[in-house]
C-alpha positions as YAML, in Angstrom:
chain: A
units: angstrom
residues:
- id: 1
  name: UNK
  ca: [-121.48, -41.49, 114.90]
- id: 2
  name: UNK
  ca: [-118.00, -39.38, 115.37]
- id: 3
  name: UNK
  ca: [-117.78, -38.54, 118.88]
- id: 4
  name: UNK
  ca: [-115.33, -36.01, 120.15]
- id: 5
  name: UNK
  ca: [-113.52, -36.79, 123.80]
- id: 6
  name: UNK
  ca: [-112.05, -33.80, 125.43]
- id: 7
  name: UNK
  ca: [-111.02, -35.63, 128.04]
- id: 8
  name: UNK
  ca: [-110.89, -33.91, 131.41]
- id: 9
  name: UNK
  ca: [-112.31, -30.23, 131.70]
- id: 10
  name: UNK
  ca: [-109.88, -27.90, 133.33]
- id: 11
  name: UNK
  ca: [-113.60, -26.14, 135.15]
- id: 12
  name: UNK
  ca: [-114.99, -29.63, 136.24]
- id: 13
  name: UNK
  ca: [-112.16, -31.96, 136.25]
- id: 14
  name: UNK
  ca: [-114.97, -34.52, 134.31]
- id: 15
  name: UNK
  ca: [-114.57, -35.92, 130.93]
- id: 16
  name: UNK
  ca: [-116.72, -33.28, 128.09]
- id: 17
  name: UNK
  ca: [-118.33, -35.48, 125.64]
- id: 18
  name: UNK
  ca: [-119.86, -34.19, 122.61]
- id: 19
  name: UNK
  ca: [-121.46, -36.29, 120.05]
- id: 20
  name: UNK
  ca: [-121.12, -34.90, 116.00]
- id: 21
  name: UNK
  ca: [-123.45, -36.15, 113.63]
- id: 22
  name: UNK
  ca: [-124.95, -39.89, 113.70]
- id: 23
  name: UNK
  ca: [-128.11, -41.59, 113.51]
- id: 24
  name: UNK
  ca: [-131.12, -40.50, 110.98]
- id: 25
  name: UNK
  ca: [-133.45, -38.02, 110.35]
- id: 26
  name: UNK
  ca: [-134.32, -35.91, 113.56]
- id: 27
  name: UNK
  ca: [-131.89, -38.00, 115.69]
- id: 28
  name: UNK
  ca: [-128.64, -36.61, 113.68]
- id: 29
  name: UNK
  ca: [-127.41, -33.29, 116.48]
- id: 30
  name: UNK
  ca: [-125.02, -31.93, 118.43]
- id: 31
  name: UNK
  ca: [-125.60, -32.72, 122.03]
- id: 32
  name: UNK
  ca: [-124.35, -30.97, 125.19]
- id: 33
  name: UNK
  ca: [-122.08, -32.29, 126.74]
- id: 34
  name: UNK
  ca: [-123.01, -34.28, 130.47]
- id: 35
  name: UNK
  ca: [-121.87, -31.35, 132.63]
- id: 36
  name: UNK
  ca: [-123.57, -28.86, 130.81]
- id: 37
  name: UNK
  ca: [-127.02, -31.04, 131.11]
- id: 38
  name: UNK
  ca: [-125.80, -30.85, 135.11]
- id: 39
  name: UNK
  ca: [-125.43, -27.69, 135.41]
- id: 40
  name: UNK
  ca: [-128.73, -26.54, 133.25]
- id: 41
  name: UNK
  ca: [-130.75, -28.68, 135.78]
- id: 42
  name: UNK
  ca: [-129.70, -26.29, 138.55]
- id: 43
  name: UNK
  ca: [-131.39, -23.19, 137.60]
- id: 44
  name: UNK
  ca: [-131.12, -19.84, 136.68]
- id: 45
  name: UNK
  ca: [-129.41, -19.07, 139.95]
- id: 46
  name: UNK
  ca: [-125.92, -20.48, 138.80]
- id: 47
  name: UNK
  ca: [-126.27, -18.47, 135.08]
- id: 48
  name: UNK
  ca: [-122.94, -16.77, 135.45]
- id: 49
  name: UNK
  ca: [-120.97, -19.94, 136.67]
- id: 50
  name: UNK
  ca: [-123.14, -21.81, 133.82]
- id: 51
  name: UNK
  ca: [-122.23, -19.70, 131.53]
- id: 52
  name: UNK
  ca: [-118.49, -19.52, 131.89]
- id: 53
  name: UNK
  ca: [-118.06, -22.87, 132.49]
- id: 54
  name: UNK
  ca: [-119.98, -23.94, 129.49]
- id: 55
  name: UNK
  ca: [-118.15, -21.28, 127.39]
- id: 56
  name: UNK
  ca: [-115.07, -23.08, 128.25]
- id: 57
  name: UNK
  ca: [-116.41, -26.36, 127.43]
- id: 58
  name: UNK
  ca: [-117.30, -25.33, 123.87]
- id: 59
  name: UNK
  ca: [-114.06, -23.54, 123.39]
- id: 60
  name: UNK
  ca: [-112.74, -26.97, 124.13]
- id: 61
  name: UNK
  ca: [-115.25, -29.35, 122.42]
- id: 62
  name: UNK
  ca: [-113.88, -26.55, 118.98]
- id: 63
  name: UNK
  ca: [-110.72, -27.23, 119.76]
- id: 64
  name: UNK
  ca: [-110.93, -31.14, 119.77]
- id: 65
  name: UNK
  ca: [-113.24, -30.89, 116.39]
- id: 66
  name: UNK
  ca: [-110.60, -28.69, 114.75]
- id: 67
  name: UNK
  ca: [-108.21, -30.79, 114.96]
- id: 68
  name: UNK
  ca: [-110.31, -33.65, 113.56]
- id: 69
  name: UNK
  ca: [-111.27, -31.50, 110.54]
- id: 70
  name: UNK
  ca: [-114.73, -31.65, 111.61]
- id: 71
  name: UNK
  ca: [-115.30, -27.73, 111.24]
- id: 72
  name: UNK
  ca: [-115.00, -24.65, 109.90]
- id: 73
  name: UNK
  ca: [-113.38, -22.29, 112.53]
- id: 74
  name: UNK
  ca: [-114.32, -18.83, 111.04]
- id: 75
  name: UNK
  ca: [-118.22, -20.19, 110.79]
- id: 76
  name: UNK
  ca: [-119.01, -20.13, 114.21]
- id: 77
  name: UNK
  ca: [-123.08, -21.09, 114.74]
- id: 78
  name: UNK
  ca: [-124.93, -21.85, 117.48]
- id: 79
  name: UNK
  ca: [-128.21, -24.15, 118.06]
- id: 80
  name: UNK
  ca: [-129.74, -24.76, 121.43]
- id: 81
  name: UNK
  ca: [-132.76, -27.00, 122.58]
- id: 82
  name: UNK
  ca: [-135.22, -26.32, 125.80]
- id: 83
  name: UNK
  ca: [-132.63, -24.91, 128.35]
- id: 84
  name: UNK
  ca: [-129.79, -24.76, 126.36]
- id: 85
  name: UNK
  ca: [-131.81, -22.31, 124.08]
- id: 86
  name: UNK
  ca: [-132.01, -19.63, 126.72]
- id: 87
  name: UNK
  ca: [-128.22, -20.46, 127.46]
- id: 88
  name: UNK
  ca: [-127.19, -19.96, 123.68]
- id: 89
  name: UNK
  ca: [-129.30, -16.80, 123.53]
- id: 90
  name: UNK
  ca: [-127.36, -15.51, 126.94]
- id: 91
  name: UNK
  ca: [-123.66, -15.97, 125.26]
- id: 92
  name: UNK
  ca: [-125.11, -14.53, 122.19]
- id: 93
  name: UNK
  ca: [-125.98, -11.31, 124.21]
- id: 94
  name: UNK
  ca: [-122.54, -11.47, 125.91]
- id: 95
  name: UNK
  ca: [-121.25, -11.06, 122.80]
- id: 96
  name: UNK
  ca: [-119.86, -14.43, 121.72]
- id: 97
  name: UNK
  ca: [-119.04, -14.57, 117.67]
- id: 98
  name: UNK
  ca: [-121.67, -16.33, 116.18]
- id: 99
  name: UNK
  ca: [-122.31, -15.69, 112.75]
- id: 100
  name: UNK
  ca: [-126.20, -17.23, 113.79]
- id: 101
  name: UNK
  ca: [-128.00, -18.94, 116.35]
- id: 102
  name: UNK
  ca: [-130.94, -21.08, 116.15]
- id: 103
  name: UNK
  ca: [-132.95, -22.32, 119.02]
- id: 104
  name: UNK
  ca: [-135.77, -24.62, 119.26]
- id: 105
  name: UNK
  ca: [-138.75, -24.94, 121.51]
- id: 106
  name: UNK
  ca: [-136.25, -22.37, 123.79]
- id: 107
  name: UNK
  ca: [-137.38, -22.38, 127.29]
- id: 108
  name: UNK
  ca: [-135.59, -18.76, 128.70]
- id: 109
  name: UNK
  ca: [-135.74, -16.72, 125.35]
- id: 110
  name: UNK
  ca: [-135.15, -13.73, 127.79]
- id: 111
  name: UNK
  ca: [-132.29, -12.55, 129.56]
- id: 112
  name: UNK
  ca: [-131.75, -13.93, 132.96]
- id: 113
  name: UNK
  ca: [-131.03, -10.32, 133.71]
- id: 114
  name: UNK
  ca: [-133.63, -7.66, 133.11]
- id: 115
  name: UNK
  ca: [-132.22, -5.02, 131.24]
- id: 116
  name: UNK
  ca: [-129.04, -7.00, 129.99]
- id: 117
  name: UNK
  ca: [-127.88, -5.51, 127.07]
- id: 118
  name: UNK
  ca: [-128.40, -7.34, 123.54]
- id: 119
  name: UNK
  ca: [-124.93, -7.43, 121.98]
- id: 120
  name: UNK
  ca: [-126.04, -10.66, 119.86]
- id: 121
  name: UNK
  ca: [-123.62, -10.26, 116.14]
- id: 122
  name: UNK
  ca: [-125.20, -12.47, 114.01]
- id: 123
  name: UNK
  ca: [-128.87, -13.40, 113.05]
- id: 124
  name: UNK
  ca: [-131.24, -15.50, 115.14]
- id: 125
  name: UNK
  ca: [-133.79, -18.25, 114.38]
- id: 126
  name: UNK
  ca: [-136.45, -19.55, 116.84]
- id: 127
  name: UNK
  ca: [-138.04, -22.22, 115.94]
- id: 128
  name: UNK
  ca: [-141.16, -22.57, 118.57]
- id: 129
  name: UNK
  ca: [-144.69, -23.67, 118.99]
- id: 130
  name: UNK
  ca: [-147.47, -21.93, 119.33]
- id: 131
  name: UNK
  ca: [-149.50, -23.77, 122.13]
- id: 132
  name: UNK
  ca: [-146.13, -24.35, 124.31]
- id: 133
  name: UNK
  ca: [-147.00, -23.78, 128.02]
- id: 134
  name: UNK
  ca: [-143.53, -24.02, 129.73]
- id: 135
  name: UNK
  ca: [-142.50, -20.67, 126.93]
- id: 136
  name: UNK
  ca: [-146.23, -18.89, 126.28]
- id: 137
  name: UNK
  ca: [-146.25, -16.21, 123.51]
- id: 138
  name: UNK
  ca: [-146.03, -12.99, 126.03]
- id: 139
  name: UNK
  ca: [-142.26, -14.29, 126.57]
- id: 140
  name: UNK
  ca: [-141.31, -15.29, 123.13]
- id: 141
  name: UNK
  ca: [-143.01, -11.61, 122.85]
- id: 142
  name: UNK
  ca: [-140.68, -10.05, 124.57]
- id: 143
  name: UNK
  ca: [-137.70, -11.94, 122.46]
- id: 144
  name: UNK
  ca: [-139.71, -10.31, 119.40]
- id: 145
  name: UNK
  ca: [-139.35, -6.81, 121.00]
- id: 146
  name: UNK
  ca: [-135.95, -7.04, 121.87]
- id: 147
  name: UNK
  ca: [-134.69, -8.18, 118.46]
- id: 148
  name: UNK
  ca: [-136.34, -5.79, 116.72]
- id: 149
  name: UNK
  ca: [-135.26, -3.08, 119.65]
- id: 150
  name: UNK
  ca: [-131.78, -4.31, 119.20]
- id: 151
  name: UNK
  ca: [-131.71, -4.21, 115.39]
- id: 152
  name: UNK
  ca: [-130.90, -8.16, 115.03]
- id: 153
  name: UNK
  ca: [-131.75, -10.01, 111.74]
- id: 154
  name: UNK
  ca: [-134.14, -12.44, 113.40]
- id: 155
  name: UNK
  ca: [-137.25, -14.96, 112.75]
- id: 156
  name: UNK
  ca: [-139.53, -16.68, 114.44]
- id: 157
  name: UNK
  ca: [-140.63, -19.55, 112.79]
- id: 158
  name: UNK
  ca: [-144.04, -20.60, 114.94]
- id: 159
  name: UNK
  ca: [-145.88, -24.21, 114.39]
- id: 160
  name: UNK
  ca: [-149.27, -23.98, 114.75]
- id: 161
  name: UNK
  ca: [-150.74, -25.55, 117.47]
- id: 162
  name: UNK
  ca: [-147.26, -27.66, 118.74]
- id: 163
  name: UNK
  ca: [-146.11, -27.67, 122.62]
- id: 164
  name: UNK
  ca: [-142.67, -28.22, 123.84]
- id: 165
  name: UNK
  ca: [-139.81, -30.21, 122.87]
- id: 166
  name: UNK
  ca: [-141.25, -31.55, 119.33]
- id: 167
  name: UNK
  ca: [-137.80, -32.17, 118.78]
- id: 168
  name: UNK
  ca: [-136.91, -34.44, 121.30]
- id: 169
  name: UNK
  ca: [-138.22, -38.34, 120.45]
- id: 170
  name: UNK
  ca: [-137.78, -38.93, 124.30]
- id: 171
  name: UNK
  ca: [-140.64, -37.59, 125.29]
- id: 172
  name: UNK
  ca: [-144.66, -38.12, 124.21]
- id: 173
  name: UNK
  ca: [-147.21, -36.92, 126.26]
- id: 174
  name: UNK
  ca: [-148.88, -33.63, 127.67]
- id: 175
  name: UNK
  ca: [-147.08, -30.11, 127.93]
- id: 176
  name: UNK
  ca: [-143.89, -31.78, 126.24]
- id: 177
  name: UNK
  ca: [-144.36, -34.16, 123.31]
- id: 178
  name: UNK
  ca: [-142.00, -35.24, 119.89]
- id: 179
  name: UNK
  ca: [-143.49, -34.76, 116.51]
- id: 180
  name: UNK
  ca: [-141.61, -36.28, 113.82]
- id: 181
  name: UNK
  ca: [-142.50, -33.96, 111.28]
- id: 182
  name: UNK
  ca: [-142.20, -30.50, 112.92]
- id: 183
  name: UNK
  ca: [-138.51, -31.90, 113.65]
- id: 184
  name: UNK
  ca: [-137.94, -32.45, 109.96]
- id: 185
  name: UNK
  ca: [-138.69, -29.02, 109.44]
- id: 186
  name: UNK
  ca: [-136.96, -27.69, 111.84]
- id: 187
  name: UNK
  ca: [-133.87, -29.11, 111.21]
- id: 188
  name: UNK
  ca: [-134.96, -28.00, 107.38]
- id: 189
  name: UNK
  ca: [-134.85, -24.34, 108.22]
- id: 190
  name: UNK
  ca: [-131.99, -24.27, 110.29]
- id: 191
  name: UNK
  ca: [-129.91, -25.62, 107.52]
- id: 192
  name: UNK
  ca: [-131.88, -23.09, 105.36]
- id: 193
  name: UNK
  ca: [-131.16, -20.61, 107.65]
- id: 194
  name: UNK
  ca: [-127.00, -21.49, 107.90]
- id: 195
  name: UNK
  ca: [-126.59, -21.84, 103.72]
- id: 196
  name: UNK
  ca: [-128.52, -18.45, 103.68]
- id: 197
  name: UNK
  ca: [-125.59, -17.05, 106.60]
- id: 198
  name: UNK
  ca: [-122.65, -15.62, 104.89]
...
């Protein structure tokens, strides 16, 4: 596992850890860094000062992997799990420059902001389940609509009959629960989805 160290974070003053690669199978993904979790926890009623703040962490988490060789600069992507779905999907609208963002089992797939503009540049995967209580279909409905009102190149890939965070092996029971093989193909089509973004 190669794990980038930004040391301290001129917004928190705490060290930004970001872990690159590592492990097997569905294990093997970019995780936010501690503050970010922190601050994701809190609720919609910090979004702006979330936002910014984890903006700047990214910018600096690029930074570090550049230097390493880790990444291509000009390829900017984005992929977000649960909460940090809805957080990729509200930079996206800002207007960040991602060339694509993929989120899975997303838990605020709508702006924060009723009526925020959709200024997303590149094209966007979701990657959801179909019997997930904490996101029901009228919201990831209303993601649908505003794509296709906004004119993005977007999917929805839907599993049949799978509830939240299939991706995550931490958790196994009731509303939120892992499934090995839905995680497979997940991470399947978002690396589908990248090779197919030029």
């Amino acid at each position: 596992m190669r794990v980038i160290d930004a040391l301290k974070s001129p917004v928190t003053g705490r060290s930004c850890r970001c872990d690159v690669g590592g492990g097997n199978g569905c294990h093997r993904r970019v995780r936010r860094c501690l503050r970010c979790r922190e601050l994701a926890d809190r609720g919609e009623g910090h979004c702006h000062q979330i936002r910014n703040e984890i903006e700047l962490e990214a910018h600096i988490l690029r930074g570090e992997a550049d230097k390493l060789g880790l990444i291509d600069t000009g390829k900017n992507v984005a992929i977000g799990y649960c909460a940090g779905g809805g957080y990729v999907l509200e930079q996206a609208r800002a207007g960040a420059d991602f060339k694509a963002v993929v989120v899975f089992h997303v838990t605020n797939p709508n702006p924060v902001v009723a009526g925020t503009p959709c200024n997303i540049k590149g094209r966007v995967l979701a990657i959801h389940g179909s019997a997930d209580p904490v996101t029901p279909k009228p919201m990831m409905d209303a993601f649908e609509e505003e794509m296709t009102n906004a004119k993005i190149d977007w999917q929805v890939m839907m599993f049949g009959g799978a509830v939240h965070s299939f991706c995550d092996p931490t958790v196994h029971a009731g509303p939120t629960r892992y499934d090995e093989k839905l995680c497979r193909k997940s991470y399947m089509l978002m690396r589908d989805f990248f090779a197919e973004t030029s």
